[in-house]
C-alpha positions as CSV (number, residue, x, y, z in Angstrom):
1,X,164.6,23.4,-54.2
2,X,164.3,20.0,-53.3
3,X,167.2,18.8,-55.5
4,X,169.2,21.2,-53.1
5,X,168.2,20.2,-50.1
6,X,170.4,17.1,-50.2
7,X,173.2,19.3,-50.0
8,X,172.1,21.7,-47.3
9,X,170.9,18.2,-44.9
10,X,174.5,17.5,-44.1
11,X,176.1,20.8,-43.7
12,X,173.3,21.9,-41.1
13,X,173.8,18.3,-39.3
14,X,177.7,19.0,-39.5
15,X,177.2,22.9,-38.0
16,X,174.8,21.3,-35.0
17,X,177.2,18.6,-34.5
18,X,180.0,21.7,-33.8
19,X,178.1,23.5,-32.3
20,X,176.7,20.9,-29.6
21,X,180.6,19.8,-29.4
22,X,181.9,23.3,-28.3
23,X,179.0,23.4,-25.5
24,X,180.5,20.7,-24.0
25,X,182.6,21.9,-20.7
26,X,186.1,21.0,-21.1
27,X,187.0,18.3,-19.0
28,X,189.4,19.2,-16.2
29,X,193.0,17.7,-15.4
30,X,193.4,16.7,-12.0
31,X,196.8,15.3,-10.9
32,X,198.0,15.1,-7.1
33,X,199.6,18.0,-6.1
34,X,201.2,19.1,-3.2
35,X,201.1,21.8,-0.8
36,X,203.8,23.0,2.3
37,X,202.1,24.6,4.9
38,X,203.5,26.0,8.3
39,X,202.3,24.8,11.3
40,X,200.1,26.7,13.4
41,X,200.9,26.3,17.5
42,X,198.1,27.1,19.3
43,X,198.6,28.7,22.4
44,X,194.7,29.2,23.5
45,X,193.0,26.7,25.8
46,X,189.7,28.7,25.4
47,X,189.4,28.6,21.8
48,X,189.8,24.9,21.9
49,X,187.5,24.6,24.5
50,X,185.4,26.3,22.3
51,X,186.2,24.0,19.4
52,X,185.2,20.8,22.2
53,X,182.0,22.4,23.2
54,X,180.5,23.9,20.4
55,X,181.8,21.7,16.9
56,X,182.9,18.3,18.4
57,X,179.9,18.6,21.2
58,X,177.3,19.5,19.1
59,X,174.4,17.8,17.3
60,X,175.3,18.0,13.8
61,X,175.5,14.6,11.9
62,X,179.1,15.8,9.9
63,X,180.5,15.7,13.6
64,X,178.9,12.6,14.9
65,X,179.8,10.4,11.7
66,X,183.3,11.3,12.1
67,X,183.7,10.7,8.0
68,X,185.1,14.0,7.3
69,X,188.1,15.6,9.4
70,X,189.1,18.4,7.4
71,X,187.9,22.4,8.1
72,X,188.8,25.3,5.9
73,X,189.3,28.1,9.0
74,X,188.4,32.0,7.8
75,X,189.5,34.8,10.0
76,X,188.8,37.9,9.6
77,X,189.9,40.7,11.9
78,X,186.8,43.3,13.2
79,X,187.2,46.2,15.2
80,X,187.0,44.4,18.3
81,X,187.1,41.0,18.1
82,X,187.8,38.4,15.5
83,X,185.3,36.8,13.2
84,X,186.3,32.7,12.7
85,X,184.2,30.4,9.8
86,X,184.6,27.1,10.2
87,X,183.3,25.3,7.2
88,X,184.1,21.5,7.2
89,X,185.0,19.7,3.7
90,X,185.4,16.8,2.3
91,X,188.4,16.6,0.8
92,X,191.5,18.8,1.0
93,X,191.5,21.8,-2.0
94,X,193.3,24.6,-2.4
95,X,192.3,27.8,-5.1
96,X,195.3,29.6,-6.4
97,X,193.3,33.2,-5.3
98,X,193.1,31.9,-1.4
99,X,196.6,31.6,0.4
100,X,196.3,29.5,3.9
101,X,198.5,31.1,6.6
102,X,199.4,27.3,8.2
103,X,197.1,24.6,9.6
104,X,197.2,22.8,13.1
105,X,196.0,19.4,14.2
106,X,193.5,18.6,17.0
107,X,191.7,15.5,17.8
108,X,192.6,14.0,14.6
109,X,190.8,16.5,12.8
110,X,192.7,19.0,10.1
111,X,191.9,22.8,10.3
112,X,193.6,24.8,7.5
113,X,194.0,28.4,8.5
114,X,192.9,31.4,6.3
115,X,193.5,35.1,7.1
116,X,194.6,36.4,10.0
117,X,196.2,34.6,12.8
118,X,195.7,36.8,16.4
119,X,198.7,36.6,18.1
120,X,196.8,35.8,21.7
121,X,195.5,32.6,19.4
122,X,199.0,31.1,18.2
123,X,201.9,31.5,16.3
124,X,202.9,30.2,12.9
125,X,205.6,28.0,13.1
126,X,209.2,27.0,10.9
127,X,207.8,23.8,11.0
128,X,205.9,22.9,7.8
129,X,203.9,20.1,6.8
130,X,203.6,18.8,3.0
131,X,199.9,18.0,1.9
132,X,198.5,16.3,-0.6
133,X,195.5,16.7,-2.7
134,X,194.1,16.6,-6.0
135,X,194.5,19.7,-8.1
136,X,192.5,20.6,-10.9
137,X,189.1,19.2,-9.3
138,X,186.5,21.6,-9.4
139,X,185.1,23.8,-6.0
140,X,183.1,21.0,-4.2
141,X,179.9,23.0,-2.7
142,X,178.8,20.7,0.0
143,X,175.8,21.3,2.9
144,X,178.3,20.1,5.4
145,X,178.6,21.5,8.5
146,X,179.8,25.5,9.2
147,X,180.1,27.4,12.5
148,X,180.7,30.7,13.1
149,X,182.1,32.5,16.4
150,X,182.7,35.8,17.5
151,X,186.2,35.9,19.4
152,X,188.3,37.7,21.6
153,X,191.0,37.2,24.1
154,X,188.4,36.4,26.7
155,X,186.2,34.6,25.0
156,X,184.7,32.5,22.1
157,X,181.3,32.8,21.4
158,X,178.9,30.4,18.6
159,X,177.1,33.0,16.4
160,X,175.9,30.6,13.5
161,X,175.5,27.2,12.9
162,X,174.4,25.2,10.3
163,X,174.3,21.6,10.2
164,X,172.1,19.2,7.5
């Protein structure tokens, strides 16, 4: 037996050696991409009064540092109001199963739109804007700053916060 174990030394090194090799996760390909996104005119003084008083206002460090000037916006439609995310990121992505409805600017800061877009908020524009950004990176899952609101035609409301 020990006469074969010569043999069997190197093919059990060589099967580890695959087997570690296939664990490995592939490495993704990132090139700059670019993305065309309509421009979203905001009509509503309240909501950005709200975006003044509550985000840029507030005490989280994201805001006060001023280092990151993107948000991804969610909207989702309710029975009576509208339910708005805003989760700040730091750096521009997009995932091929989340489409953006448009993106507007405000105070040098870049909110990309998802979902719905209530017509008492804005319209989407012809005009379009081309993007860049890095495809092929993977999801970034940062602490930075969110805020949620409750919102209407009447009024914008801060339901969550979290800031690190």
């Amino acid at each position: 037996m020990k006469n074969n174990s010569k043999y069997y030394l190197p093919l059990i090194l060589f099967c580890i050696c695959s087997i570690l090799a296939k664990a490995q996760p592939p490495v993704p390909e990132v090139e700059k991409a670019y993305k065309e996104l309509s421009q979203i005119v905001v009509k509503d003084s309240l909501f950005l009064q709200g975006i003044d008083n509550y985000i840029f206002d507030s005490f989280c460090p994201d805001i006060k540092n001023k280092e990151n000037k993107i948000f991804n916006v969610y909207c989702k439609s309710t029975e009576d109001h509208y339910d708005v995310l805003f989760y700040m990121v730091g750096m521009l992505q997009f995932r091929d199963n989340s489409i953006p409805r448009g993106y507007f600017e405000y105070k040098d800061y870049l909110f990309i739109w998802y979902g719905a877009v209530p017509g008492f908020f804005g319209k989407v524009s012809n005009q379009k804007k081309k993007l860049s950004y890095m495809k092929g990176v993977p999801p970034i899952v940062s602490d930075l700053a969110t805020f949620t609101f409750s919102y209407t035609q009447e009024e914008i409301n801060l339901t969550g916060m979290s800031c690190f």
